[in-house]
C-alpha positions, 0 to 999 in steps of 0.5 A, spaced: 500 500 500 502 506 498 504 511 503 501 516 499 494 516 494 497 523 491 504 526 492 504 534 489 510 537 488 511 545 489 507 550 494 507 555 490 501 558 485 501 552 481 501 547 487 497 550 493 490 550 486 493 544 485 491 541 494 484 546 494 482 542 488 483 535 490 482 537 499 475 539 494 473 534 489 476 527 492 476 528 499 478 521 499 484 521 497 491 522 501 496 527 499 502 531 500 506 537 498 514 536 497 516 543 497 523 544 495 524 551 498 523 552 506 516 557 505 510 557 501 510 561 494 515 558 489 516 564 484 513 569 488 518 567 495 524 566 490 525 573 486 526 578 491 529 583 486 527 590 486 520 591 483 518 584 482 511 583 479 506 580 475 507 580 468 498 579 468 493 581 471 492 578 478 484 577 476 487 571 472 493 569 475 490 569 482 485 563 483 478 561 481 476 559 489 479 566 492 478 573 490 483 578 489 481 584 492 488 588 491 485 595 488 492 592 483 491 589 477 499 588 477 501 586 483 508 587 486 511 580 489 510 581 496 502 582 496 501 576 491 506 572 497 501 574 501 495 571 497 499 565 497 499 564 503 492 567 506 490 561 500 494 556 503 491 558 511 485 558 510 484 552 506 489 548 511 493 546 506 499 548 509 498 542 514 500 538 507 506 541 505 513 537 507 518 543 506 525 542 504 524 536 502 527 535 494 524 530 489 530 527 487 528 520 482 521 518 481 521 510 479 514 507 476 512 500 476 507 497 473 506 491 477 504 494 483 502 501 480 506 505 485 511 510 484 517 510 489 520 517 489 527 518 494 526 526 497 532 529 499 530 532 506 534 537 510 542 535 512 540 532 504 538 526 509 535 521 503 527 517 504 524 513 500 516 514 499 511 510 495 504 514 492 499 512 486 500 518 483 505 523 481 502 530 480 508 535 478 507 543 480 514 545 481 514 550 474 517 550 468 525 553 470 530 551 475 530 554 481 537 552 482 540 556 477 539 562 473 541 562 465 548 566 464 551 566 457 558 566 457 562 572 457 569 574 456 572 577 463 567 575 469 573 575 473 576 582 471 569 586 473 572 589 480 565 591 482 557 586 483 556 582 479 548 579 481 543 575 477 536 577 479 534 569 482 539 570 487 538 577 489 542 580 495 538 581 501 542 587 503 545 589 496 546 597 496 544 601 488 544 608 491 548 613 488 552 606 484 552 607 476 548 599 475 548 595 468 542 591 466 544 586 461 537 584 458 531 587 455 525 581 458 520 582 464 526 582 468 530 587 466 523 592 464 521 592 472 528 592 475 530 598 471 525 602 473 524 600 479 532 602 481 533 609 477 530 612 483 536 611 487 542 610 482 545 615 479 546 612 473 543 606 469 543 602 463 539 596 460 543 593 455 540 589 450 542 585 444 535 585 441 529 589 442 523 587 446 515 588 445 513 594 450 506 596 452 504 600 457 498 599 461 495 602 468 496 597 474 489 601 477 483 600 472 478 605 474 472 600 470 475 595 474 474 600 481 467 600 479 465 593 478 468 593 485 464 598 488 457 596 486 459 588 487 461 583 493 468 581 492 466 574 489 461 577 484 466 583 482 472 578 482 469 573 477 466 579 473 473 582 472 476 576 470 472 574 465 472 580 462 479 579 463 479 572 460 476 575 454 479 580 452 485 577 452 483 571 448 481 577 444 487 581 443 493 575 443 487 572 437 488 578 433 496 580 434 497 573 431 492 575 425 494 581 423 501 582 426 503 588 422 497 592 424 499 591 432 507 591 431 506 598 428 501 599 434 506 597 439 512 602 436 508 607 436 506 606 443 512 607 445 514 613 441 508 616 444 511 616 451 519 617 448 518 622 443 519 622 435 526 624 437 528 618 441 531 613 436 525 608 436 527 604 430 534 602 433 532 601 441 525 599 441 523 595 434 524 588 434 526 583 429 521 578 430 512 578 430 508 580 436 508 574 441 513 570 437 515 572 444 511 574 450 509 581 450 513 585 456 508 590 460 510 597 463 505 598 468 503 606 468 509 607 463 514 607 469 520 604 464 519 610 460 519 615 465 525 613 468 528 614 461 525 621 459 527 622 467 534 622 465 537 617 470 535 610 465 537 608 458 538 603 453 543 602 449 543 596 443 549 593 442 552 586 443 558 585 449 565 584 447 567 582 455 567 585 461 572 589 463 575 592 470 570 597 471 564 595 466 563 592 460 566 593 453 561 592 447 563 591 439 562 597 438 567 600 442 564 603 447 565 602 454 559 602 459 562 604 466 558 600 471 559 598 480 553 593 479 551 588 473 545 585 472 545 579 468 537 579 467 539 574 462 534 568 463 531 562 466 534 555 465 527 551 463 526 545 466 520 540 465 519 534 470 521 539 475 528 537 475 526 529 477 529 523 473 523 519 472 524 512 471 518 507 467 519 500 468 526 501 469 527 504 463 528 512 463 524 517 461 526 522 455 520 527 455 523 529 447 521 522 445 514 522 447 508 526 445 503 533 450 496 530 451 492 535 454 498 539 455 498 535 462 500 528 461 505 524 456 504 518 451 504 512 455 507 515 462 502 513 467 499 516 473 503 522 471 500 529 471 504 536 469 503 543 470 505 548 464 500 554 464 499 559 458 504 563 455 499 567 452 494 568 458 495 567 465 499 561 467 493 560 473 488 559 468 492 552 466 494 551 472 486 551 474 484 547 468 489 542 470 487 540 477 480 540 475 481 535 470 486 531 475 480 530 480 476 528 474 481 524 473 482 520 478 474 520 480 473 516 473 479 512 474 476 510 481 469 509 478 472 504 473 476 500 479 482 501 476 489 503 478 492 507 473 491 511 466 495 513 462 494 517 453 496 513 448 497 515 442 495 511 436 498 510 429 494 517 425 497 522 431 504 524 428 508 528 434 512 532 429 509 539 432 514 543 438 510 543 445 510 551 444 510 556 439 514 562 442 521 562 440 524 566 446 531 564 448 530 560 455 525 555 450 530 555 444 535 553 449 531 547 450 528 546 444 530 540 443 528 537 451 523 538 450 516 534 449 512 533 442 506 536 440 501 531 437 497 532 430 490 532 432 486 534 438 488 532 444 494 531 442 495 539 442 498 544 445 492 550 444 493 555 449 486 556 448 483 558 455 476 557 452 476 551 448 480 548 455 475 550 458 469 546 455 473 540 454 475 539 461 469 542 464 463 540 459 466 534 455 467 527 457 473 525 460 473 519 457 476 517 449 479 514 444 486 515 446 485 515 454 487 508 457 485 505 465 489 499 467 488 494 473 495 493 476 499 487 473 
């Protein structure tokens, strides 16, 4: 008999839905949370750089189950910590979270249909726990370690070098001339929130980024609240907020040159025709080949019309004693470099899975439902949306787990697995954005299929009637008795 019906991995945003979903839907089943880090909130408890926020509105990103009342649509790090936990203690689900416990290998038999995890403890003390199913709420990106390119001359910078996910608790920017290497959501928040205290600072990008600006504070959504209770108000803005989305992202993939020039010229509206747009603000690329970066109430552009911030666009030579070298010759004098460079993308949430002895590459099998994989059983993993809210597929995933397991359940059976037949070819990436951090690991990662459900939609509305409306049950869906 298993230790435990269900083992969640991750206590953050992904993870705490994932426990209220399943306290919910099948009270029956025993559970736990392994969470790597010593608090709740992934993410949100990791980055503590200067400026951390939401990159969606937090009536999306937040959950289904607790409204978010913060006047705040993008909400900085600390507030949506905050939520996490307030979510957390009022459905006691912190009871269920094992802190400081790593998920190290997870080995499926199909005899016994368990699973055999060893998790590293604290003092990396090793145990062995047995569970029926594997549920994967780690995210998508190594906590461990951030991506850093290999520059010439790291050594030779006599100043701070800092990643952001790995932010100094007490690092000191006022009066310092700072450098952002990086043009992402990273590097737009950092940027802006430091220019106050600093005397001088400069994101360096190789490439241009998509901006748009939009208030943190929506007056219609103030209105909504005001006339409403909070769960009513909420769930009315977040449906407007569903729509809309799902609206905008469907026309800049429809019509991308009318929204590219759209969005450029947002930015000359904040920067002025004198600013060189074309050089520092014009990428190469189509809107949401990449995700669009927000700036909320235009913070990045003040700071550079401010004087205190700039852009410079150029490629870097090396580091040098007292700042960088670019090719082009210039020289930016720096006391602290950022490298907001990127994450280390990471499936599986950095466990090595074993199936019936024989190890698991994710390259070789095919998404189904961008929640399980070809003829892995009993294994569901996260991946939210990367053209809405990651909370909104994060959402739909739970709510399909539990109706998973209940079906399984009702059939007598003890494991399920997708299987794909001979018409579904796997020949598609898992996701259609060439951002760095993905291209990276292009070739990692697992396939998207040929046909329904073996693809990736990133489409919220059609997840949603299908997980919500649809039988669970078909054709390439498979239940099992152990062996």
């Amino acid at each position: 008999m298993a230790d435990h019906d269900v083992v969640i991995v991750g206590a953050g945003i992904s993870g705490i839905g994932a426990a209220y979903n399943l306290k919910k839907s099948c009270p029956s089943k025993s559970f736990t949370i392994f969470e790597g880090r010593e608090n709740i909130g992934g993410t949100w408890d990791l980055f503590k750089y200067p400026g951390i926020r939401s990159d969606s509105d937090m009536h999306t990103m937040g959950f289904r189950f607790k409204p978010w009342t913060n006047p705040k649509s993008i909400a900085d790090g600390p507030s949506i910590l905050e939520y996490l936990n307030e979510a957390a203690d009022e459905n006691n689900l912190r009871e269920k979270i094992q802190f400081s416990t790593k998920v190290k290998t997870a080995k499926w038999d199909s005899v016994s249909a368990n699973w055999t995890l060893e998790v590293e403890k604290l003092n990396h003390q090793l145990e062995t726990v047995t569970c029926k199913i594997l549920y994967l709420c780690g995210g998508y990106y190594n906590y461990d370690q951030g991506y850093l390119p290999e520059f010439d001359g790291y050594e030779d910078f006599q100043g701070t070098l800092v990643h952001p996910q790995k932010w100094p608790e007490n690092l000191d920017y006022n009066n310092k001339r700072v450098v952002v290497i990086g043009s992402g959501a990273t590097a737009v928040t950092i940027v802006p929130a430091m220019a106050e205290k600093v005397s001088h600072i400069t994101m360096l990008q190789r490439s241009p980024t998509y901006y748009m600006s939009a208030p943190d504070e929506r007056p219609f959504d103030g209105l909504i609240k005001k006339f409403t209770t909070d769960r009513l108000g909420y769930f009315l803005i977040r449906w407007k907020n569903i729509l809309l989305g799902r609206f905008f992202v469907s026309q800049i993939k429809k019509k991308p040159e009318k929204w590219r020039k759209f969005l450029i010229q947002g930015v000359r509206n904040h920067l002025g025709e004198d600013y060189d747009i074309d050089r520092h603000f014009t990428p190469k690329y189509k809107p949401w080949d990449q995700r669009l970066c927000f700036v909320p109430n235009g913070d990045m552009f003040k700071a550079i019309n401010s004087g205190k911030a700039e852009v410079v666009t150029d490629t870097i030579d090396r580091f040098i004693e007292d700042g960088i070298r670019l090719n082009s010759g210039q020289e930016l004098k720096a006391d602290i470099i950022v490298t907001a460079t990127g994450l280390n993308m990471q499936l599986l949430n950095g466990i090595d899975i074993t199936i019936d002895n024989q190890r698991l590459d994710i390259s070789e099998r095919i998404q189904y439902k961008t929640m399980m994989f070809s003829n892995v059983p009993n294994l569901i993993a996260t991946f939210g949306y990367t053209t809405a809210s990651w909370t909104l597929g994060a959402d739909l995933t739970s709510e399909y787990a539990c109706k998973l397991i209940n079906t399984m359940d009702s059939k007598g059976m003890d494991y399920f697995y997708p299987e794909a037949g001979p018409d579904v070819v796997g020949n598609g990436d898992f996701l259609d954005l060439n951002s760095g951090y993905i291209q990276r690991v292009a070739d990692k990662l697992p396939k998207q299929g040929s046909r329904d459900p073996w693809i990736n939609t990133q489409n919220y509305l059609k997840d949603l009637f299908q997980v919500r409306f649809k039988s669970i049950e078909d054709a390439d869906l498979k239940f099992k008795k152990a062996s």
